[in-house]
C-alpha positions in Angstrom: 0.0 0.0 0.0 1.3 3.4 -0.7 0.7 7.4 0.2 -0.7 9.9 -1.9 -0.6 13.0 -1.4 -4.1 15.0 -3.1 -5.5 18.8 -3.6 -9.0 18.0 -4.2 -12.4 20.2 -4.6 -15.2 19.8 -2.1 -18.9 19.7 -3.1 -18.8 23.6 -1.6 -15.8 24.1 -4.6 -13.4 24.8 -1.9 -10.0 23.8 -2.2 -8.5 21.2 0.4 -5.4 18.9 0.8 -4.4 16.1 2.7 -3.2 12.3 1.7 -4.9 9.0 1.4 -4.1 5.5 1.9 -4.5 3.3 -1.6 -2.5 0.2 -3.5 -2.7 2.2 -6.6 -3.8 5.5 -7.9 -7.2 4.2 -9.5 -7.9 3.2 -6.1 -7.1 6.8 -4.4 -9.0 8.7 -6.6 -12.3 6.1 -5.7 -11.7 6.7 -2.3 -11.7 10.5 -3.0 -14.9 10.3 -4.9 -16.6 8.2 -2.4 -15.9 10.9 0.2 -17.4 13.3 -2.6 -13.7 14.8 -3.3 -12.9 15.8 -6.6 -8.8 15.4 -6.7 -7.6 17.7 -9.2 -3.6 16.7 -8.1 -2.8 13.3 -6.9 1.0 12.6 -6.6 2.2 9.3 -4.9 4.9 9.6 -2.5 6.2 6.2 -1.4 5.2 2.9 -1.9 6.4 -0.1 0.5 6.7 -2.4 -2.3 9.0 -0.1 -4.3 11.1 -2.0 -6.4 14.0 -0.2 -5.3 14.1 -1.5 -1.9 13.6 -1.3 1.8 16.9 0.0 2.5 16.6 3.2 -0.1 13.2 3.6 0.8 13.9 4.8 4.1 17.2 6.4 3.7 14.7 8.5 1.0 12.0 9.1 3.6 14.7 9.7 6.1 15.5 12.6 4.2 12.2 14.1 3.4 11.3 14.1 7.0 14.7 15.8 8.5 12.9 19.0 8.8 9.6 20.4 9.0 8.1 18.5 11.8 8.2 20.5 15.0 8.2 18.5 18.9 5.4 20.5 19.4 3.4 18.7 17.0 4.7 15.2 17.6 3.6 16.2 21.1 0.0 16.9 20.0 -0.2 14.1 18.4 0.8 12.1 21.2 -1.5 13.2 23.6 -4.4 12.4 21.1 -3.4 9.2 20.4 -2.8 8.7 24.1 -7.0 10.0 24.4 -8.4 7.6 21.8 -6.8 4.9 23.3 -8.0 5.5 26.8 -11.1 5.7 24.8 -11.0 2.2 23.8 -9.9 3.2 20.4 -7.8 0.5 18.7 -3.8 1.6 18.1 -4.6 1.3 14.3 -7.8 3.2 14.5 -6.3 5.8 17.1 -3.2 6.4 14.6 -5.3 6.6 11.4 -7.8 9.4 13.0 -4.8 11.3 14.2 -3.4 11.4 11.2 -6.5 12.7 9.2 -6.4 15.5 11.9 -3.2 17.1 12.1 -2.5 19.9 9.6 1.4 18.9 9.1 1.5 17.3 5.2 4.7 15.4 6.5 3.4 14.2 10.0 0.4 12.8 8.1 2.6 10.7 6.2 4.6 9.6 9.0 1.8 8.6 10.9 0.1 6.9 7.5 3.2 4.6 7.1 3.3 4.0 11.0 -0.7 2.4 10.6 0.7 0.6 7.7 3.6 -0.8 9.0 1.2 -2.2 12.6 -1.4 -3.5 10.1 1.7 -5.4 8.6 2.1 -6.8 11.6 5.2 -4.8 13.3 4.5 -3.4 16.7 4.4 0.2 17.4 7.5 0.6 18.5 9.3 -0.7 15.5 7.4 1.0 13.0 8.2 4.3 14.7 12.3 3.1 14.8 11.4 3.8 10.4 11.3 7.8 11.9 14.1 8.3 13.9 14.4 11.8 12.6 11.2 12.5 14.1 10.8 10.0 17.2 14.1 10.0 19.4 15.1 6.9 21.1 14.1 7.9 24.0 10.3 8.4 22.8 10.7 4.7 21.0 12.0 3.0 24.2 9.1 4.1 26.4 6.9 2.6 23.8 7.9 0.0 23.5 8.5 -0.3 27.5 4.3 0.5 27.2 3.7 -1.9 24.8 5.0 -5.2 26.9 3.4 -3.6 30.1 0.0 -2.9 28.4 -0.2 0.2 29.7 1.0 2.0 26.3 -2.1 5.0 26.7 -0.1 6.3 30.4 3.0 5.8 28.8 2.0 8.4 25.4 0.3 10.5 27.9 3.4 11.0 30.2 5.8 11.5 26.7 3.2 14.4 25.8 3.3 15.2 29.5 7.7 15.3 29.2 7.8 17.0 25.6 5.9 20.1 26.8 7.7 20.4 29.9 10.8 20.3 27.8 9.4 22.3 24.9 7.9 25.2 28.0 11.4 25.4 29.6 13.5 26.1 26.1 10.7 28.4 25.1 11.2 30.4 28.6 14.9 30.5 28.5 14.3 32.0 24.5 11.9 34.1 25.4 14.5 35.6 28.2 17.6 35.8 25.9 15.3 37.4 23.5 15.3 41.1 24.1 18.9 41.4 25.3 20.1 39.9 21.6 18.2 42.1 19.8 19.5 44.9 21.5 23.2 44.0 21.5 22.8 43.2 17.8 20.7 46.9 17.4 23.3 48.8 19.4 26.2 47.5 17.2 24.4 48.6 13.8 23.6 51.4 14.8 27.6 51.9 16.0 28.4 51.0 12.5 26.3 53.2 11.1 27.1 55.9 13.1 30.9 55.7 12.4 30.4 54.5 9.1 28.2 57.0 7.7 26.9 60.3 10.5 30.6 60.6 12.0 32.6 61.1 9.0 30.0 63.9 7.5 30.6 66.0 10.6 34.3 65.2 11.1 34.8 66.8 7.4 34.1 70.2 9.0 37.1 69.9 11.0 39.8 68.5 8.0 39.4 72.0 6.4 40.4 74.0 9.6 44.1 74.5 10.5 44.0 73.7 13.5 45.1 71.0 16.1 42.2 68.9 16.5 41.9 67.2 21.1 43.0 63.8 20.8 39.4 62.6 21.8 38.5 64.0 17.4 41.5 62.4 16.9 41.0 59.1 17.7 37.3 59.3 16.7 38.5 60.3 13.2 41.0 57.2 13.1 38.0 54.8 14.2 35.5 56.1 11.8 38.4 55.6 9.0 38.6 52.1 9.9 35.1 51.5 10.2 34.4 53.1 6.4 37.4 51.3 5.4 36.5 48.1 6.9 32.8 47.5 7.5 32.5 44.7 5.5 34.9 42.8 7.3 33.4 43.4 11.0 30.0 42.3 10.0 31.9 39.4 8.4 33.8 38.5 11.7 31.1 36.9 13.4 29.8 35.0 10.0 33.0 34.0 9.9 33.4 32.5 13.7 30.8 31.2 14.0 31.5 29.2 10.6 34.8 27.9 12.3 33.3 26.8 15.5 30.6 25.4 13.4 33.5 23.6 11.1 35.5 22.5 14.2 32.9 21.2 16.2 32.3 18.4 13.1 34.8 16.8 14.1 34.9 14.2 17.5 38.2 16.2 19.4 36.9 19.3 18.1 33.5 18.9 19.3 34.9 17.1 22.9 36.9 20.1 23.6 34.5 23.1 22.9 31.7 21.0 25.0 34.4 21.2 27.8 35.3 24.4 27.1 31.5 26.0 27.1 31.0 23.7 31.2 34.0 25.4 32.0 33.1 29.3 31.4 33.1 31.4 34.2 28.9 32.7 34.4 27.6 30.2 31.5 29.6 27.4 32.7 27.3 26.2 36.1 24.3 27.7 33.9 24.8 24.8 31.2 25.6 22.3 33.8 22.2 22.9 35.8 20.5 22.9 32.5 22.3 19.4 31.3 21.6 17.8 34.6 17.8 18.7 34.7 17.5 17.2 31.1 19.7 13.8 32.3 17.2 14.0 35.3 14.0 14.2 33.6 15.0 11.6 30.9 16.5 8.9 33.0 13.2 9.2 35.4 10.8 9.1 32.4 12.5 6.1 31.3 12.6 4.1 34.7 9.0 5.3 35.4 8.0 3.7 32.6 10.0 0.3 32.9 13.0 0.8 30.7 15.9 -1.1 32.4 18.5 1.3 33.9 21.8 0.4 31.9 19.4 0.7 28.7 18.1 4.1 30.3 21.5 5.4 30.9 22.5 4.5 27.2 19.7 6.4 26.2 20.4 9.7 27.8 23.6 9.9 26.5 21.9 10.8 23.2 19.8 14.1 24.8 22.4 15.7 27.1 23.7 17.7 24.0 27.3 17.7 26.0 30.0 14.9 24.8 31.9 15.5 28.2 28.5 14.6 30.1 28.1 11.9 28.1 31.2 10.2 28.3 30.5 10.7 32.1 27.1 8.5 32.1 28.7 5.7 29.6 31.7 5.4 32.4 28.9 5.6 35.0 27.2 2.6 32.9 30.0 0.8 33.2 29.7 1.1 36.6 26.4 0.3 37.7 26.9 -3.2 35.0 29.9 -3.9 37.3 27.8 -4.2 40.7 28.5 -0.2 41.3 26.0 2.7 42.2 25.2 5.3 39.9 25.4 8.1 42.7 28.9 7.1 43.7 30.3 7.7 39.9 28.6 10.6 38.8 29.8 12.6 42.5 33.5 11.4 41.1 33.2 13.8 38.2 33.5 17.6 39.1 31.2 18.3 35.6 27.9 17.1 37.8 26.5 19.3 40.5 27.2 17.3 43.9 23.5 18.1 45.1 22.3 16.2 42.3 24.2 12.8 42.7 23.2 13.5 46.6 19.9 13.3 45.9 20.0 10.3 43.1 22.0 8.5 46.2 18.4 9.2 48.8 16.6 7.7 45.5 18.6 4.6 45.2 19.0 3.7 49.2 15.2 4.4 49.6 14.4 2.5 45.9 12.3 5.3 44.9 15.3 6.6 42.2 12.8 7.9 39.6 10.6 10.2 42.1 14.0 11.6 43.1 15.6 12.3 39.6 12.1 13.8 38.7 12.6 16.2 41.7 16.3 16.8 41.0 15.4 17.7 37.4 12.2 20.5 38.7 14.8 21.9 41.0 16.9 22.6 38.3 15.1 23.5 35.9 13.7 26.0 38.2 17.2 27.1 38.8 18.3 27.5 35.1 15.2 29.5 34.6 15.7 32.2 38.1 19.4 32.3 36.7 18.4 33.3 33.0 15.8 35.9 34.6 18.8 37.7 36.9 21.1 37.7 34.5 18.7 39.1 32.0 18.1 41.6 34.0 21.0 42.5 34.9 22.3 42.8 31.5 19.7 44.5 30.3 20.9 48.2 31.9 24.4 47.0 31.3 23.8 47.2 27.4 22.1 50.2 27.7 25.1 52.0 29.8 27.2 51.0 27.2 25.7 52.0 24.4 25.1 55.6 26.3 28.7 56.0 27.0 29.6 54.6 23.4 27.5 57.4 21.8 28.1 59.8 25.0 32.4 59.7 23.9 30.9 60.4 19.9 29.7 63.4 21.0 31.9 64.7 23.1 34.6 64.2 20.5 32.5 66.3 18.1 31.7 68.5 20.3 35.0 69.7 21.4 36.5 71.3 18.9 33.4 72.9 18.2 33.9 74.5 21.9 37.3 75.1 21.1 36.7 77.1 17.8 34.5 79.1 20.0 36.5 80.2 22.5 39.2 81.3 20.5 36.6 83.9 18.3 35.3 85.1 21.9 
């Protein structure tokens, strides 16, 4: 059975899109009509018994699906699956409704081929492993941890429940680095601009007069030279930085040694270790909630901590708890992991409630990331500000003194 994707006329004329579910396109277009749809496009876009194999089929789909589908939407449309099936909806049937609800072209797909691939008899879990641009390993283990416990609606219900937390925090720590970007970047055009364009028109005055200019014009006169000579190349420096870092971070030492590098700054560095260990926290205790065994849980998080040198920590702590050893005990080794946290993980495993704990440890930092990025904003805030006022305060004042000195010597 394959996809197609249709634009299709209504019995109102209006024009609607979606896809449809048909072993040929003679097929498709009966379905269409039988839902009195007039397809005036139909275009297949993949067939499981494509002749060019299983293999290119999802390295192709793999591809098409790399971008374009949000969390936010995969979390929607776990929560409604999670609904129908507390509603006594069958996993087919709860899948296929879904799909013919949400308004993403490509999740529609994904979720067409995930029904297809459980009618052929694979269980959910592996016909989501097809997507693993879209559904993370983390997302396909507790599934699949759901599945063999039967209690796969309270699993999809606490992944929705996890991806909006996730999705809520990012979107707060955004929404607080917002307004301080924009007026860093704002404040350094309009510098350029200013010495680039207003400072030399009004320095021109001066070239004409003989006269000894206060080193204060001076040394405006020799910036604003630069910056007309050279404008191009500071708006190119951070193009081209961030290019390098971009370029040296593709490779495994290079990417190793700026993720110790970024744990190690001064202010950020504690910042991006709180914020690491509330996302190790929250993952590892979604997982064990949900029965995935801890050295398979571990494994997992080393894929979401978005830090090499934090990961390399939990596959030696791994190691550890496979050996007989406790997970508490390795991860207060490493001076990377806050000591509060591996406390607490140590009260979770000696009282055997380890996921009520990590689920603690990762709201306490999470609300600590977020108090942190709300001070700092604010602090930073006025300290742009007074910058840019004594950045603008020294242009003047450069302009302005010879203009006081010209008139003092006609008086």
């Amino acid at each position: 059975m394959a996809v197609f994707e249709y634009k299709a006329l209504n019995a109102r004329g209006k024009k609607i899109s979606g896809i449809v579910d048909a072993d040929s396109r003679s097929i498709a277009q009966e379905r269409l009509k039988a839902q009195k749809l007039f397809p005036v496009a139909l275009e297949r876009i993949v067939s499981t018994n494509s002749d060019t194999g299983a293999g290119h089929e999802i390295t192709r789909m793999r591809r098409f699906f790399f971008s374009g589908i949000k969390p936010g939407e995969v979390a929607m449309v776990t929560r409604l699956i999670a609904t129908l099936l507390s509603a006594g909806f069958p996993l087919v049937n709860a899948v296929k409704t879904v799909a013919g609800q949400t308004r993403s072209r490509r999740l529609q797909t994904v979720l067409s081929r995930v029904k297809d691939a459980i009618e052929e008899g694979s269980s959910f879990a592996d016909s989501l492993t097809l997507y693993p641009n879209v559904f993370s390993s983390v997302y396909i283990n507790m599934v699949a941890a759901g599945e063999s416990s039967g209690t796969l609606e309270i699993v999809l219900d606490r992944l929705a429940d996890f991806a909006e937390r996730r999705q809520e925090t990012k979107k707060k720590i955004q929404a607080a680095l917002a307004y301080p970007m924009i007026m860093s970047v704002i404040g350094f055009l309009v510098l350029v601009i200013l010495l680039t364009y207003i400072v030399p028109g009004i320095i021109e005055i001066f070239s004409d007069m003989e006269q000894t200019l206060p080193w204060p014009t001076l040394i405006l006169i020799q910036v604003s030279d630069f910056f007309k000579a050279f404008w191009w190349g500071i708006l190119l420096v951070p193009v081209l930085a961030a290019g390098g870092i971009y370029g040296i971070r593709r490779t495994t030492k290079g990417a190793f040694y700026t993720d110790q590098i970024m744990i190690r700054l001064p202010v950020a560095g504690p910042l991006i270790r709180k914020l690491i260990t509330a996302r190790f926290s929250r993952t590892l205790g979604s997982l064990l909630e949900n029965g995935v065994p801890l050295l398979t849980a571990l494994k997992i998080t080393t894929t979401v901590t978005g830090n090499r040198v934090i990961s390399e920590l939990i596959n030696k702590a791994a190691v550890q708890v496979e050996h007989g050893g406790q997970l508490s005990a390795t991860l207060d080794e490493n001076r990377y992991f806050p000591s509060l946290a591996s406390q607490m993980i140590q009260v979770g495993e000696q009282s055997g409630e380890m996921e009520k704990m990590l689920m603690k440890t990762a709201d306490l930092y999470e609300k600590e990331v977020q108090s942190a990025v709300t001070a700092a904003t604010a602090l930073v805030e006025p300290v742009i500000i007074l910058v840019m006022g004594v950045m603008v305060g020294l242009i003047i004042m450069a302009i302005c003194l010879p203009i006081v000195e010209i008139n003092q010597l006609i008086m």
